[in-house]
mmCIF file as gemmi writes it, N, C-alpha and C atoms, coordinates in Angstrom:
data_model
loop_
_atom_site.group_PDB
_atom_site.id
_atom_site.type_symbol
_atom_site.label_atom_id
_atom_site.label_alt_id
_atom_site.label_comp_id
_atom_site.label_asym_id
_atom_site.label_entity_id
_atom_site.label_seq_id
_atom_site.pdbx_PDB_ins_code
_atom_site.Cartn_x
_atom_site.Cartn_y
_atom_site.Cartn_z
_atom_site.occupancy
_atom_site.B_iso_or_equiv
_atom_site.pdbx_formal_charge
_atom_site.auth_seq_id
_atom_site.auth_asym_id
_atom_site.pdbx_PDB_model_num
ATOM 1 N N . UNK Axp A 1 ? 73.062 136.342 112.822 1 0 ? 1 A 1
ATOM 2 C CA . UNK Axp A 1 ? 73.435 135.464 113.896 1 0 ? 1 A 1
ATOM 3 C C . UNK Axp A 1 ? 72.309 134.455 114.103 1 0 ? 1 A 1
ATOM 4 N N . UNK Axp A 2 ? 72.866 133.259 114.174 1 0 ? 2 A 1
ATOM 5 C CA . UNK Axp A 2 ? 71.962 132.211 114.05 1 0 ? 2 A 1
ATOM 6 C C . UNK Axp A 2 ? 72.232 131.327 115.215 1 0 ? 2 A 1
ATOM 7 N N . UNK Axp A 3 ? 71.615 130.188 115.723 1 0 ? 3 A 1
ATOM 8 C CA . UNK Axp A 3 ? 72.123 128.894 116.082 1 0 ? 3 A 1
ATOM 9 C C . UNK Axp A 3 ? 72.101 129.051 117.891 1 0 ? 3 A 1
ATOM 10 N N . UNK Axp A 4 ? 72.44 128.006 118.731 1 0 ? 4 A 1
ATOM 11 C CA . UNK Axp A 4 ? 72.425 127.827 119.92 1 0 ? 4 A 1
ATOM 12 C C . UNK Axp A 4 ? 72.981 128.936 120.613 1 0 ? 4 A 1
ATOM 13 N N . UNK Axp A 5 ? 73.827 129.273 120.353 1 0 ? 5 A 1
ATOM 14 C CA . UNK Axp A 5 ? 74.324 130.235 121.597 1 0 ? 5 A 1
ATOM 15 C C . UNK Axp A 5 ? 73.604 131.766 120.974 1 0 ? 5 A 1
ATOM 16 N N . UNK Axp A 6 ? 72.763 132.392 120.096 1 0 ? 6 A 1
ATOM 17 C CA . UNK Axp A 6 ? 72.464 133.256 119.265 1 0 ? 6 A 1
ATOM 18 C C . UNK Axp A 6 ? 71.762 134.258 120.508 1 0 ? 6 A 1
ATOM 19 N N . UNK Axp A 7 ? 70.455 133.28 121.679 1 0 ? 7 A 1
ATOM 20 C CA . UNK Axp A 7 ? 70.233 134.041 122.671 1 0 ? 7 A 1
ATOM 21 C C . UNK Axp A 7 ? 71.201 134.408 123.976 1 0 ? 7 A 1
ATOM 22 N N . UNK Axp A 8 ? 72.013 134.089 124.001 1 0 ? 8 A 1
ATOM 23 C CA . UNK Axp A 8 ? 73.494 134.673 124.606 1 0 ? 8 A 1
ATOM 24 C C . UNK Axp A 8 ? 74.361 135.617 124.613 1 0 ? 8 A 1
ATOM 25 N N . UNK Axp A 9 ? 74.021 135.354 123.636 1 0 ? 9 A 1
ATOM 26 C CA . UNK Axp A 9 ? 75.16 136.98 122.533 1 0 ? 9 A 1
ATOM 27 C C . UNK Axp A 9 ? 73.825 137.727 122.598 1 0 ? 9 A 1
ATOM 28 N N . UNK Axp A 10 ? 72.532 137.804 122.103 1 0 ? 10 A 1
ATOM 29 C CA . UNK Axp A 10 ? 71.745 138.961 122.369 1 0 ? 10 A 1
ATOM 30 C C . UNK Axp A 10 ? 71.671 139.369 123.886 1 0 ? 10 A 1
ATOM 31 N N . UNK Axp A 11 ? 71.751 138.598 125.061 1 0 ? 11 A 1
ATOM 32 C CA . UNK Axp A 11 ? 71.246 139.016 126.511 1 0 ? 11 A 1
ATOM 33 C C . UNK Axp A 11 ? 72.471 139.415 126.236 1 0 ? 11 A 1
ATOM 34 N N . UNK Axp A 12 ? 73.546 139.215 126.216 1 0 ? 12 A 1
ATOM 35 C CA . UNK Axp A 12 ? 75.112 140.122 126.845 1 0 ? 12 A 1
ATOM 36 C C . UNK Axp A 12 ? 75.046 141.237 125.901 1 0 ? 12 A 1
ATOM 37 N N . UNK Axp A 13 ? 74.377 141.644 124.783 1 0 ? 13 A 1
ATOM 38 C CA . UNK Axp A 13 ? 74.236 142.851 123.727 1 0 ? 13 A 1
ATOM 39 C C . UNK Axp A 13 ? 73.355 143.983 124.743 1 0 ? 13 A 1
ATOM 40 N N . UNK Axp A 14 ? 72.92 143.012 125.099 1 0 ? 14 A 1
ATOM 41 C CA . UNK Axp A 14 ? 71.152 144.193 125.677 1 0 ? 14 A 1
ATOM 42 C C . UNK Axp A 14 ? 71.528 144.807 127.318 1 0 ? 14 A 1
ATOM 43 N N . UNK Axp A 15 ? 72.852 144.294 127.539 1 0 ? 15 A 1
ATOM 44 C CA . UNK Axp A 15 ? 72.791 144.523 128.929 1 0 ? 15 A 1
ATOM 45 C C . UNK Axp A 15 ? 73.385 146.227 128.631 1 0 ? 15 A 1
ATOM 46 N N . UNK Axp A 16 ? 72.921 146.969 129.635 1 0 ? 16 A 1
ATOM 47 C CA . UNK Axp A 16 ? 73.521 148.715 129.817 1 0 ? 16 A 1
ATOM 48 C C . UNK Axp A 16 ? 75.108 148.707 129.575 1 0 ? 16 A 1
ATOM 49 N N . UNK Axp A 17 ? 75.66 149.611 128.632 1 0 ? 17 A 1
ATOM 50 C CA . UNK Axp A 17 ? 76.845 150.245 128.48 1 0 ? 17 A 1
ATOM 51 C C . UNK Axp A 17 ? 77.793 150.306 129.891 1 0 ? 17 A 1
ATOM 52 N N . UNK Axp A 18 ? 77.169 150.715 130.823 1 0 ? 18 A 1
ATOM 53 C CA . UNK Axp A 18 ? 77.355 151.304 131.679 1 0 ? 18 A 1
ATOM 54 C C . UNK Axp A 18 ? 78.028 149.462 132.735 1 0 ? 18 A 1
ATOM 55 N N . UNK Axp A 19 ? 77.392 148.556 132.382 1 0 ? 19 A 1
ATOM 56 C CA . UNK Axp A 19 ? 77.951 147.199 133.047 1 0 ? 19 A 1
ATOM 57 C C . UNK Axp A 19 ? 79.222 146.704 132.311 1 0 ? 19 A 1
ATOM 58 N N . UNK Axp A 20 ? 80.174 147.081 133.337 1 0 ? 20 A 1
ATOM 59 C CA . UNK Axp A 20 ? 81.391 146.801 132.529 1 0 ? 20 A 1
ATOM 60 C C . UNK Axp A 20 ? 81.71 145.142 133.223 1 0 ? 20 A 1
ATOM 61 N N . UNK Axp A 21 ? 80.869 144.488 133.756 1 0 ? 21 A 1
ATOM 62 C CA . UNK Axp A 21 ? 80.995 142.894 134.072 1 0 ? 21 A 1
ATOM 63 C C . UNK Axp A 21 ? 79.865 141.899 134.736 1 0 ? 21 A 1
ATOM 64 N N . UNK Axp A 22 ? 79.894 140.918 134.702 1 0 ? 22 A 1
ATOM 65 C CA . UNK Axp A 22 ? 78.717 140.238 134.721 1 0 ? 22 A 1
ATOM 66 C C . UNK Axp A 22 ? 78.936 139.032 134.98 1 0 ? 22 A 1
ATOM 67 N N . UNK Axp A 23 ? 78.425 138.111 136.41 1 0 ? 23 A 1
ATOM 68 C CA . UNK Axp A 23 ? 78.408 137.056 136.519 1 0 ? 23 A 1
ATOM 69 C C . UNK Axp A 23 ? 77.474 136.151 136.301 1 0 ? 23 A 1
ATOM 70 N N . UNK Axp A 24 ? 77.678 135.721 135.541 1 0 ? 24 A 1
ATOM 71 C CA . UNK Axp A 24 ? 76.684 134.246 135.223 1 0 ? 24 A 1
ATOM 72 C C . UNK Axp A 24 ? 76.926 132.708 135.242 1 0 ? 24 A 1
ATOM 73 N N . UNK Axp A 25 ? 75.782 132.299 136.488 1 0 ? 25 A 1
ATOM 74 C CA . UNK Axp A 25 ? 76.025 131.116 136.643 1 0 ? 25 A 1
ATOM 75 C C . UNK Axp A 25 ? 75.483 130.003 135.563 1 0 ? 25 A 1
ATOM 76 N N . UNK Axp A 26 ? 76.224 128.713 135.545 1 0 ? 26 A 1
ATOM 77 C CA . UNK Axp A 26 ? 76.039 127.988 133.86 1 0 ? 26 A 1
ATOM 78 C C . UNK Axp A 26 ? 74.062 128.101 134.106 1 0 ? 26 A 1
ATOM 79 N N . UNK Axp A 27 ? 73.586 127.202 135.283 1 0 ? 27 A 1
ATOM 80 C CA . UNK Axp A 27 ? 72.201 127.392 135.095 1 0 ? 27 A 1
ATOM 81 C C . UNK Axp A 27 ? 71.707 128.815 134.673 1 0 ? 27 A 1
ATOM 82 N N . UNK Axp A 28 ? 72.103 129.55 135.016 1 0 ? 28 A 1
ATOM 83 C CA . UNK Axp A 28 ? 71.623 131.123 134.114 1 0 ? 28 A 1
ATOM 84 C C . UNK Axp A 28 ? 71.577 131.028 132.926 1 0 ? 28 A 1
ATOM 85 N N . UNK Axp A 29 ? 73.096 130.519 132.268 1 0 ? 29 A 1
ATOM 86 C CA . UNK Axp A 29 ? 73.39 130.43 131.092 1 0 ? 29 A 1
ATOM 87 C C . UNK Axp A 29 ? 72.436 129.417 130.177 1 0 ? 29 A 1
ATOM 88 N N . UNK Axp A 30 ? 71.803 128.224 130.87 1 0 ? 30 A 1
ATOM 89 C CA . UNK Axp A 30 ? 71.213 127.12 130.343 1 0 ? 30 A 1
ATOM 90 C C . UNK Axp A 30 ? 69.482 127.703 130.383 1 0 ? 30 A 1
ATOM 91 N N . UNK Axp A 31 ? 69.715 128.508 131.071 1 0 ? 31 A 1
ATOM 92 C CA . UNK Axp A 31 ? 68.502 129.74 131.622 1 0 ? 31 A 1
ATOM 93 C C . UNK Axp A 31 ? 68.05 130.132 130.25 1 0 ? 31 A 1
ATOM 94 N N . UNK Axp A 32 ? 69.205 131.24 129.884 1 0 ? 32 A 1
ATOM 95 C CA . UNK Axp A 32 ? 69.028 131.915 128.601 1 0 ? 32 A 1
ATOM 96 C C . UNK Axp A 32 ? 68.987 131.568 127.165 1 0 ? 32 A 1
ATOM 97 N N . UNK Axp A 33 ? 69.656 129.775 127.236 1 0 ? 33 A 1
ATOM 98 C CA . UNK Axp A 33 ? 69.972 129.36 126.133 1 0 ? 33 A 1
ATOM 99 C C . UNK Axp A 33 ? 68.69 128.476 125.78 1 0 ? 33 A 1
ATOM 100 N N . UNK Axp A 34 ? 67.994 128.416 126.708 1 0 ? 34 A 1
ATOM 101 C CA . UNK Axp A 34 ? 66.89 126.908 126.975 1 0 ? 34 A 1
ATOM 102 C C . UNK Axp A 34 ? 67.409 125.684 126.561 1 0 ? 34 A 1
ATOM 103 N N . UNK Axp A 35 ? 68.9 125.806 127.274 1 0 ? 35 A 1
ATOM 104 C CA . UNK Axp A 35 ? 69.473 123.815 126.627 1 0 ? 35 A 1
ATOM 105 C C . UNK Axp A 35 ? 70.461 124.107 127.21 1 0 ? 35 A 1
ATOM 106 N N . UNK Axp A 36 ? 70.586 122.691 127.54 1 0 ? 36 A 1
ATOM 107 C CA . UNK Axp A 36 ? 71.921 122.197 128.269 1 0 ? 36 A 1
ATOM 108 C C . UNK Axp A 36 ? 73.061 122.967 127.954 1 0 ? 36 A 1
ATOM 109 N N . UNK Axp A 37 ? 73.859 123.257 128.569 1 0 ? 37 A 1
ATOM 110 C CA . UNK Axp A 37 ? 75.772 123.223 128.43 1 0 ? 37 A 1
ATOM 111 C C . UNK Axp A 37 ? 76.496 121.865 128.367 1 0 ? 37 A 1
ATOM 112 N N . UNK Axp A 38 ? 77.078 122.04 127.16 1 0 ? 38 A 1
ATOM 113 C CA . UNK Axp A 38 ? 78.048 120.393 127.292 1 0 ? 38 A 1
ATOM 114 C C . UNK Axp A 38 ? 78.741 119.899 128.297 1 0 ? 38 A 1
ATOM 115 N N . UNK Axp A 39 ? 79.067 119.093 129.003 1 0 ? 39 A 1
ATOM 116 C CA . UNK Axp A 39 ? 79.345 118.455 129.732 1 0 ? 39 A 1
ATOM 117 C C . UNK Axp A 39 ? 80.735 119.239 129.728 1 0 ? 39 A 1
ATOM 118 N N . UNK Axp A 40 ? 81.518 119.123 129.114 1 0 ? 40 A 1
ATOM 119 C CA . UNK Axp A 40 ? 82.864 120.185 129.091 1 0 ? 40 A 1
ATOM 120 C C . UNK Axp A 40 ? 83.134 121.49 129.568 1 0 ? 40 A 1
ATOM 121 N N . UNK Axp A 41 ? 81.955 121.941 129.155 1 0 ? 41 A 1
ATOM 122 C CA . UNK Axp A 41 ? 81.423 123.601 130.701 1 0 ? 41 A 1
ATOM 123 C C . UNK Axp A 41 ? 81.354 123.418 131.35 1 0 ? 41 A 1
ATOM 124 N N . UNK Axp A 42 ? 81.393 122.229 132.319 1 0 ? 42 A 1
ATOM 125 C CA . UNK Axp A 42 ? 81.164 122.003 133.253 1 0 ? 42 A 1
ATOM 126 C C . UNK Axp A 42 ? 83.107 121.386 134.154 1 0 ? 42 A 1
ATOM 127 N N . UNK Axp A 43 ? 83.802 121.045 133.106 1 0 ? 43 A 1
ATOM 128 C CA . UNK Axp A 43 ? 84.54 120.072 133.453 1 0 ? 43 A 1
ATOM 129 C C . UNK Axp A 43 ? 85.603 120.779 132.867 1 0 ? 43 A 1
ATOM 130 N N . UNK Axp A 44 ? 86.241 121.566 132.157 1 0 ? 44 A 1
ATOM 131 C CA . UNK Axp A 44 ? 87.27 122.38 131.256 1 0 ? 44 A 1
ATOM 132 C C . UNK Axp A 44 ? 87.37 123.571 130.916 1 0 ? 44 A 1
ATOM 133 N N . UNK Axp A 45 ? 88.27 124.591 131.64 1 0 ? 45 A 1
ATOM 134 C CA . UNK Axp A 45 ? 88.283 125.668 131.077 1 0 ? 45 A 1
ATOM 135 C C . UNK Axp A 45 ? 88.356 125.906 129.714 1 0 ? 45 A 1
ATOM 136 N N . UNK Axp A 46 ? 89.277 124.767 129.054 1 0 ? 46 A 1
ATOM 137 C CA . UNK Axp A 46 ? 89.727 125.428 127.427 1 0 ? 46 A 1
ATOM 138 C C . UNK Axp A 46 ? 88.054 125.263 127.089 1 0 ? 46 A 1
ATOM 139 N N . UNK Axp A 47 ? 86.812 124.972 127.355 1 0 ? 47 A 1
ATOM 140 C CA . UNK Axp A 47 ? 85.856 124.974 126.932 1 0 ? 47 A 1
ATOM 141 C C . UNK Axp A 47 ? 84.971 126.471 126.412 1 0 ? 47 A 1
ATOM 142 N N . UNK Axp A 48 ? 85.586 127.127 127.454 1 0 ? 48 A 1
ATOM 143 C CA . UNK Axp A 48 ? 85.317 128.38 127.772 1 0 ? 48 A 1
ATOM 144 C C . UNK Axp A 48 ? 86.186 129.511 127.418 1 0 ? 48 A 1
ATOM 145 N N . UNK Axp A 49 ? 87.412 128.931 127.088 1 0 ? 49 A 1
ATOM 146 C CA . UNK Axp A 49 ? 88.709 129.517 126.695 1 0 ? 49 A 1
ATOM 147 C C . UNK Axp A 49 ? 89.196 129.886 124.181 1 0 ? 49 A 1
ATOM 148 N N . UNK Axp A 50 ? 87.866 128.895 123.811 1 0 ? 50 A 1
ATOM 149 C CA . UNK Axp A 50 ? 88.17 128.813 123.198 1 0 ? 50 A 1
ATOM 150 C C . UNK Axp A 50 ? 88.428 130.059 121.924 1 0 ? 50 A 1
ATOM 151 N N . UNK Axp A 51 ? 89.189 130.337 121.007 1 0 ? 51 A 1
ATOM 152 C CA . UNK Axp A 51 ? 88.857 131.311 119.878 1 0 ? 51 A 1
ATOM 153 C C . UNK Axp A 51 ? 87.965 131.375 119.244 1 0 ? 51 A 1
ATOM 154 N N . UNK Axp A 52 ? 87.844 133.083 119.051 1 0 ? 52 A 1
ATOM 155 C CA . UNK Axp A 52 ? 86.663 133.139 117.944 1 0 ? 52 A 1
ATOM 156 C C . UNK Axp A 52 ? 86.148 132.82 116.962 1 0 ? 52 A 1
ATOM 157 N N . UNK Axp A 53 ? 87.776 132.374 116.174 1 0 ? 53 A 1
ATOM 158 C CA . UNK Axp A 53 ? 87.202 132.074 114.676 1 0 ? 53 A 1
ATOM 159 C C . UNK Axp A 53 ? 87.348 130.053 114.691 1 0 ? 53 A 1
ATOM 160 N N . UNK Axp A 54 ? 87.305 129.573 113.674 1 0 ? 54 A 1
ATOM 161 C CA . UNK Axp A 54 ? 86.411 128.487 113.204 1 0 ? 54 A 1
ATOM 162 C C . UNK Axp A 54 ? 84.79 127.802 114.072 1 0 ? 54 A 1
ATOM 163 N N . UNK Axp A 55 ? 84.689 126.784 114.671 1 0 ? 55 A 1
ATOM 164 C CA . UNK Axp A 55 ? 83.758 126.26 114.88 1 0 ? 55 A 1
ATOM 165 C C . UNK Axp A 55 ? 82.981 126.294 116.002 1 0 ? 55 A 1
ATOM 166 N N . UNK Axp A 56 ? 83.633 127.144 117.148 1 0 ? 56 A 1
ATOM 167 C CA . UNK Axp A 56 ? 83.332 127.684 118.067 1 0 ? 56 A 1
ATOM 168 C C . UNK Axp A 56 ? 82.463 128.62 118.591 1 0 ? 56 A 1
ATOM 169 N N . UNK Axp A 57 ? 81.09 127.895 118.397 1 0 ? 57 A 1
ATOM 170 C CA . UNK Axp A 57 ? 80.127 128.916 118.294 1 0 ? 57 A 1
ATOM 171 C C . UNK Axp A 57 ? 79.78 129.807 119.677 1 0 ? 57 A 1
ATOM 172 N N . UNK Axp A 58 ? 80.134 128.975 120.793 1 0 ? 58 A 1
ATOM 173 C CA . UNK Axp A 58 ? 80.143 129.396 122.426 1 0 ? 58 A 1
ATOM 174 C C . UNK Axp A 58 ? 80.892 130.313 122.396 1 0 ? 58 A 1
ATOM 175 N N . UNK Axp A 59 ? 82.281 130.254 121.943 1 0 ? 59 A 1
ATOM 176 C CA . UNK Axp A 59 ? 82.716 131.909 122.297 1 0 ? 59 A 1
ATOM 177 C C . UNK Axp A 59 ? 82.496 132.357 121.75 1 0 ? 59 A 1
ATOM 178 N N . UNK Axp A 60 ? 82.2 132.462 120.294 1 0 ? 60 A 1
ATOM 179 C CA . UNK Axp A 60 ? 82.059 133.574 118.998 1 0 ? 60 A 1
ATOM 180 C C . UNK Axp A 60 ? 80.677 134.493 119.684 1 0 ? 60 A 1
ATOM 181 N N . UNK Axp A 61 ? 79.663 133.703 120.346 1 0 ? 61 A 1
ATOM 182 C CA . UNK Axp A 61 ? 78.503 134.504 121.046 1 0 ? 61 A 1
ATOM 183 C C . UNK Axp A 61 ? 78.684 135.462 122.02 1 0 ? 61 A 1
ATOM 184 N N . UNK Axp A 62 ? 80 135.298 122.735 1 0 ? 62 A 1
ATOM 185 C CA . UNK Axp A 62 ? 80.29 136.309 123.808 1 0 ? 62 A 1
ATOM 186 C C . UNK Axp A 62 ? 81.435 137.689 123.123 1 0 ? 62 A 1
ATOM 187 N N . UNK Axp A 63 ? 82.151 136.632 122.365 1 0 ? 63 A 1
ATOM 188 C CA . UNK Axp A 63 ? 83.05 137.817 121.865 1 0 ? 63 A 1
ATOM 189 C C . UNK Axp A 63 ? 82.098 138.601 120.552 1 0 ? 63 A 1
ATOM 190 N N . UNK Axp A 64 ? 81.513 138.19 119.563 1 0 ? 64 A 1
ATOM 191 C CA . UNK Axp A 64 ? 80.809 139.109 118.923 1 0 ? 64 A 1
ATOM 192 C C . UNK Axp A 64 ? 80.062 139.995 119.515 1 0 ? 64 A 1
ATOM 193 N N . UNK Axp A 65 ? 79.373 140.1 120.731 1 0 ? 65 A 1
ATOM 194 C CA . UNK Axp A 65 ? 78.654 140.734 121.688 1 0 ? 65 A 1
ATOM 195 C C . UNK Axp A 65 ? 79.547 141.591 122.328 1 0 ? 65 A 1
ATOM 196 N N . UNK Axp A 66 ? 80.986 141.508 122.634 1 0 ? 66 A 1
ATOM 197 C CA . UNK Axp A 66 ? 82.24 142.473 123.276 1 0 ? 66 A 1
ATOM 198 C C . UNK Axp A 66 ? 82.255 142.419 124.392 1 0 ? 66 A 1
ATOM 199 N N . UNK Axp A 67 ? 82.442 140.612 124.689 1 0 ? 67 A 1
ATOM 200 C CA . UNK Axp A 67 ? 82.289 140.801 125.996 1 0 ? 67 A 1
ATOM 201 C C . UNK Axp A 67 ? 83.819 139.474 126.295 1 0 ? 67 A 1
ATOM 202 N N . UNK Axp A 68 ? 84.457 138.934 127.285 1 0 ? 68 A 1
ATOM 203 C CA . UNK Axp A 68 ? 85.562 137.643 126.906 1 0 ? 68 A 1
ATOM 204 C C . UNK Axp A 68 ? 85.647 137.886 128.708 1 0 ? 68 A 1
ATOM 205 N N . UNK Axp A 69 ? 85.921 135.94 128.125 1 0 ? 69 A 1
ATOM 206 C CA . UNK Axp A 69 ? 85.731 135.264 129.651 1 0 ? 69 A 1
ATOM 207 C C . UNK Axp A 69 ? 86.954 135.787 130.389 1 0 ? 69 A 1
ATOM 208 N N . UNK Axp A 70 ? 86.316 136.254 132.117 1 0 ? 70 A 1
ATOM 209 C CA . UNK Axp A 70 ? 87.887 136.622 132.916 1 0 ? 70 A 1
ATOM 210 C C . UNK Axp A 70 ? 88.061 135.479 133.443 1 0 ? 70 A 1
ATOM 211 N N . UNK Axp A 71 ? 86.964 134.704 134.248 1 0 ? 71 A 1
ATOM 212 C CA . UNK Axp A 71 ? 87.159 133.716 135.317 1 0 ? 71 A 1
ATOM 213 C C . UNK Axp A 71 ? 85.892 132.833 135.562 1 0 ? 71 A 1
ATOM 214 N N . UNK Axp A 72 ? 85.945 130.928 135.289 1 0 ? 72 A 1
ATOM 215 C CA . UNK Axp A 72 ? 85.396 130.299 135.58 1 0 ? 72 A 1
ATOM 216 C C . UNK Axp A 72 ? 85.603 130.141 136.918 1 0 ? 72 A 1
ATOM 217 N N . UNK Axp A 73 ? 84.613 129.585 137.327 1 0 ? 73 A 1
ATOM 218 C CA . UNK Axp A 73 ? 84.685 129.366 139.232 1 0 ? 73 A 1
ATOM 219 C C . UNK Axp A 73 ? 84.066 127.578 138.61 1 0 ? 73 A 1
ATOM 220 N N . UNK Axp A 74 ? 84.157 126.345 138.853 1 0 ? 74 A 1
ATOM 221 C CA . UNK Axp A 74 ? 83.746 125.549 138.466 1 0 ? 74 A 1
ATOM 222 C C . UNK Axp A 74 ? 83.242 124.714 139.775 1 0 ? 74 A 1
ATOM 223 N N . UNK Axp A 75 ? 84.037 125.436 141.196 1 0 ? 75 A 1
ATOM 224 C CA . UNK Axp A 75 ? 83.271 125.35 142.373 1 0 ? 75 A 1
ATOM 225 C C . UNK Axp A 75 ? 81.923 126.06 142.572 1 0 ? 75 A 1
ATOM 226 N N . UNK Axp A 76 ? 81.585 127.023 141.994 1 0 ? 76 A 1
ATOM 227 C CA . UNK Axp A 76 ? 80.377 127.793 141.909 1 0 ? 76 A 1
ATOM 228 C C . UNK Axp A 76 ? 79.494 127.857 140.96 1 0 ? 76 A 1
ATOM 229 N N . UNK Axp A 77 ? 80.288 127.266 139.441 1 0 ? 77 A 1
ATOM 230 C CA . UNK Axp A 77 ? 79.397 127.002 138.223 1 0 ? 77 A 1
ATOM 231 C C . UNK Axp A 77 ? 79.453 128.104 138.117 1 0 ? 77 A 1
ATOM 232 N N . UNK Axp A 78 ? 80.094 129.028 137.819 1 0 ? 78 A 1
ATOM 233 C CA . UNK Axp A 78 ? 79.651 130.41 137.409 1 0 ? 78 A 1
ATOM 234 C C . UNK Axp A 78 ? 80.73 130.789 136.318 1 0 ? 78 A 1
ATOM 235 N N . UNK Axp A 79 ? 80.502 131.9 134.858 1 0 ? 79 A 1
ATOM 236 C CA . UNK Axp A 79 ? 81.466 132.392 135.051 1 0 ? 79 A 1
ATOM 237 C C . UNK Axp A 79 ? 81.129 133.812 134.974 1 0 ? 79 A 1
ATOM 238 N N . UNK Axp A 80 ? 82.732 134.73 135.049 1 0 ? 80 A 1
ATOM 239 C CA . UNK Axp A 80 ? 83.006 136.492 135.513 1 0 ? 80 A 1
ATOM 240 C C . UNK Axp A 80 ? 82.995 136.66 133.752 1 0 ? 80 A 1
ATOM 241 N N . UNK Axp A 81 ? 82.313 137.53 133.219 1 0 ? 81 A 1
ATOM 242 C CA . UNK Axp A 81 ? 82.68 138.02 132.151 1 0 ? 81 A 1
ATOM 243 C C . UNK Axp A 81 ? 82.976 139.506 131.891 1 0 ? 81 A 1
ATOM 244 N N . UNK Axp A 82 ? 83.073 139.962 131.145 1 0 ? 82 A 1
ATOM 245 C CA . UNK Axp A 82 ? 84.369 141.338 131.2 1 0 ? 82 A 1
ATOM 246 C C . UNK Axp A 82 ? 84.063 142.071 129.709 1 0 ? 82 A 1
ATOM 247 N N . UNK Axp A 83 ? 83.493 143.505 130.132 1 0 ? 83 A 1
ATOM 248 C CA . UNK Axp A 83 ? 83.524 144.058 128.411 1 0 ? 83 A 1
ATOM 249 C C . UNK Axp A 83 ? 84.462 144.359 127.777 1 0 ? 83 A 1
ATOM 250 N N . UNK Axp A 84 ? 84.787 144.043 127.297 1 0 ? 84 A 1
ATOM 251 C CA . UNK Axp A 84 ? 85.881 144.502 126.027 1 0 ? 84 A 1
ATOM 252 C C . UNK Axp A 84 ? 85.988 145.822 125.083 1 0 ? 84 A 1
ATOM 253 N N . UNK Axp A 85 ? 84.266 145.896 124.879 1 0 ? 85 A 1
ATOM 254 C CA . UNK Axp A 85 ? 84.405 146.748 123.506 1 0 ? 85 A 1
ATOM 255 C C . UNK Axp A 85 ? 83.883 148.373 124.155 1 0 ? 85 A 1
């Protein structure tokens, strides 16, 4: 695992078994990533919505980690994420 979102997918790997959800606000997220969120995280769910497979490296970091978005709040900048695996 390589590339921008690579420290993302490790913090949602490292978090306890035992956290079956997790809110993170985008500055958290820009926190962990040390770089901006595209302007579209900010402005579009399908941003956040997108599939795992082709070019989509933002979700491929949450879903390889076993984790998939429940709920953007875009009034709060935050989003709810949800374990899967």
């Amino acid at each position: 695992m390589a590339g921008k979102y690579a420290p993302l997918e490790n913090y949602l790997r490292d978090l306890p078994i035992t956290k079956k959800e997790v809110i993170l606000s985008f500055e958290q997220i820009e926190g962990i990533l040390k770089s901006k969120l595209p302007s579209s995280a900010y402005e579009d769910r399908r941003w956040w919505d997108k599939e795992k497979e082709g070019n989509h490296v933002s979700a491929r970091s949450w879903t390889n980690a076993g984790w998939k978005i429940n709920e953007v709040d875009f009034d709060k900048k935050s989003v709810k994420l949800v374990r899967v695996k």
